[in-house]
ROBA-356667 format. One record per residue (C-alpha): x negated, y negated, z. Coordinates in nm, 2 decimals. Layout:
<sites>
SITE_X_Y_Z
SITE_X_Y_Z
...
</sites>
This chain:
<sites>
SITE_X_Y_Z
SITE_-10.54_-8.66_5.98
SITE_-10.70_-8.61_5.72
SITE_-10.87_-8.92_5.43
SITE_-10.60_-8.79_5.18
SITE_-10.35_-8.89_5.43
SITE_-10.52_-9.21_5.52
SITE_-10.55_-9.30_5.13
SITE_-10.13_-9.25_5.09
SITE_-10.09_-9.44_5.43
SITE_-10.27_-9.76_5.27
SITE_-10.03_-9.74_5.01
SITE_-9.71_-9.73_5.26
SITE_-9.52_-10.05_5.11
SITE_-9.35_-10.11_5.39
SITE_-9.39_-9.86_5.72
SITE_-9.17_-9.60_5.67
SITE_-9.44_-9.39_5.52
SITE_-9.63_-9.39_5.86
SITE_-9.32_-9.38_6.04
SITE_-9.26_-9.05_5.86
SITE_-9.60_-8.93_5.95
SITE_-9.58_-9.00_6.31
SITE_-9.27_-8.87_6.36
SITE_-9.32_-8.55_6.15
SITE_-9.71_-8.52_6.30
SITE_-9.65_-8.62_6.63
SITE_-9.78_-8.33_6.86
SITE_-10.13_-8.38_6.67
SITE_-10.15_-8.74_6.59
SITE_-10.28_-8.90_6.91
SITE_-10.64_-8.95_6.83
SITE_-10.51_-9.07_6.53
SITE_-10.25_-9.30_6.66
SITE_-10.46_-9.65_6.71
SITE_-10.53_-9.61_6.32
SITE_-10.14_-9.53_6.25
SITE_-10.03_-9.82_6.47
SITE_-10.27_-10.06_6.27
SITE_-10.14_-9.98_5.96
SITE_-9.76_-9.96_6.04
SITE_-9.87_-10.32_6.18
SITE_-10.06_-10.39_5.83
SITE_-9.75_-10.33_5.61
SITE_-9.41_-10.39_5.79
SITE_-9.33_-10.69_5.73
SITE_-9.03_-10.75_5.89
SITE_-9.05_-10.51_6.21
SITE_-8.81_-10.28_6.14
SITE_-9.02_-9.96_6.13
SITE_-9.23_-10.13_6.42
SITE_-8.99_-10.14_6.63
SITE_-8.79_-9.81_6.55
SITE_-9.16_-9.62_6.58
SITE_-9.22_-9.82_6.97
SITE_-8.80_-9.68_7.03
SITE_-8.93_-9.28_6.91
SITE_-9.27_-9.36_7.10
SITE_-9.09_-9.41_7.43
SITE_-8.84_-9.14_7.40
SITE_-9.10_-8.85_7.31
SITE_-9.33_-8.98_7.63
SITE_-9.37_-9.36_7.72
SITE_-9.69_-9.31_7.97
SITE_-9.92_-9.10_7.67
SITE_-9.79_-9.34_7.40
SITE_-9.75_-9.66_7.65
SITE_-10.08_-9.88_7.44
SITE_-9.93_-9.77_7.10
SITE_-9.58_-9.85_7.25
SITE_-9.67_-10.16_7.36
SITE_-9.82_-10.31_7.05
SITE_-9.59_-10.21_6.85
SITE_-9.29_-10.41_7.04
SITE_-9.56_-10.70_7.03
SITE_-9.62_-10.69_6.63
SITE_-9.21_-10.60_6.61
SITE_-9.16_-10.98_6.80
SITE_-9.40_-11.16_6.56
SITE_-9.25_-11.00_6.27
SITE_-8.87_-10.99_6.29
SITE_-8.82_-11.36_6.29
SITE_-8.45_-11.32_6.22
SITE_-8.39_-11.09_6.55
SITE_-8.26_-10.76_6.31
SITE_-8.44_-10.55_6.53
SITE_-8.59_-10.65_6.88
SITE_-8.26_-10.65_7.01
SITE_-8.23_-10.27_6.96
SITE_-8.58_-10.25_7.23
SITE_-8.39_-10.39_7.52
SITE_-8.20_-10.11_7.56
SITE_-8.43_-9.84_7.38
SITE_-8.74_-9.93_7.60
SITE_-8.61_-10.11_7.92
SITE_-8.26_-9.90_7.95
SITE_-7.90_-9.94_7.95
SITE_-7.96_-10.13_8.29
SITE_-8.19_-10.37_8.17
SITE_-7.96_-10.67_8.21
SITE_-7.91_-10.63_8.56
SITE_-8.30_-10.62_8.57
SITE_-8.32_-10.98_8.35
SITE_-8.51_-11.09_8.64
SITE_-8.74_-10.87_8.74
SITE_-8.86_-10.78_8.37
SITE_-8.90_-11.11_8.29
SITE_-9.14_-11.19_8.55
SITE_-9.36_-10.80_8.49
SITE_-9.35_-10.78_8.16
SITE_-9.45_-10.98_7.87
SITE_-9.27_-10.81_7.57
SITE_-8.93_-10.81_7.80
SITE_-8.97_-11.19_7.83
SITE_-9.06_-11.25_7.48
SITE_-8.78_-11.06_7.32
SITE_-8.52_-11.15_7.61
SITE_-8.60_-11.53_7.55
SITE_-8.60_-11.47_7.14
SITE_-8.24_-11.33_7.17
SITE_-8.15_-11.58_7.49
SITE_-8.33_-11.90_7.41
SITE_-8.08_-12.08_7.72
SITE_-8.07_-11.80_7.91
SITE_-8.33_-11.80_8.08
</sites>
C-alpha cells in the first residue's frame, strides 16, 4: 500500500472506498489490513460497509482475517443503531444453522450475543 493510497483512503466519505481496496487488493493487503480496518472504522458511519467487508473477510478465509473479521462485526454493532445491517452477519458469519446454535453462540461468542440480543431483545 502505498502513501498515495493511504492519502485517498482518508478521504473515503463513507467506507466504500476501502471496501473497494480490500476487496480489489486482497491477496496483498494483509500487512496492511489493521490500517484498512481502522479507517473503514474511522468513516462508516452507519456499518454498512463494516459489516459487508467482516461478510467478504470470512468468505475469502475466516482463520487469516479472524482479528480484522472480528472488529469489524464489533464497530458494525456500535454503528448500525437501526439494525440495517448486523442482521445480514448471523447468517454470513455464524451460518445458515446458526439459530439452532442460539445457545451455544451466545454463551462463546461475544459479537453473536450482541447482535442476537440487538435483533432479539426478548429472546433471549
Amino acid at each position: 500500500m502505498t502513501e498515495n493510497d493511504k492519502k485517498t483512503l482518508a478521504k473515503d466519505p463513507d467506507g466504500l472506498l476501502t471496501y473497494e481496496y480490500i476487496a480489489n487488493h486482497i491477496g496483498t493487503v494483509d500487512d496492511d489490513m489493521p490500517y484498512l480496518v481502522d479507517n473503514m472504522i474511522g468513516v462508516d458511519a452507519s456499518g454498512q460497509f463494516l459489516a459487508s467487508a467482516a461478510r467478504y473477510l470470512h468468505a475469502i478465509d475466516p482463520i487469516r482475517h479472524s482479528t480484522a473479521i472480528d472488529t469489524l462485526i464489533a464497530a458494525a454493532i456500535d454503528r448500525d443503531r437501526e439494525r440495517r445491517y448486523i442482521g445480514s452477519l448471523l447468517q454470513g458469519i455464524w451460518g445458515d444453522d446458526y439459530e439452532s446454535r442460539v445457545d451455544e453462540l451466545n454463551a462463546t461468542d461475544n459479537n453473536f450475543r450482541r447482535i442476537y440480543k440487538r435483533l432479539h431483545p426478548h429472546g433471549m
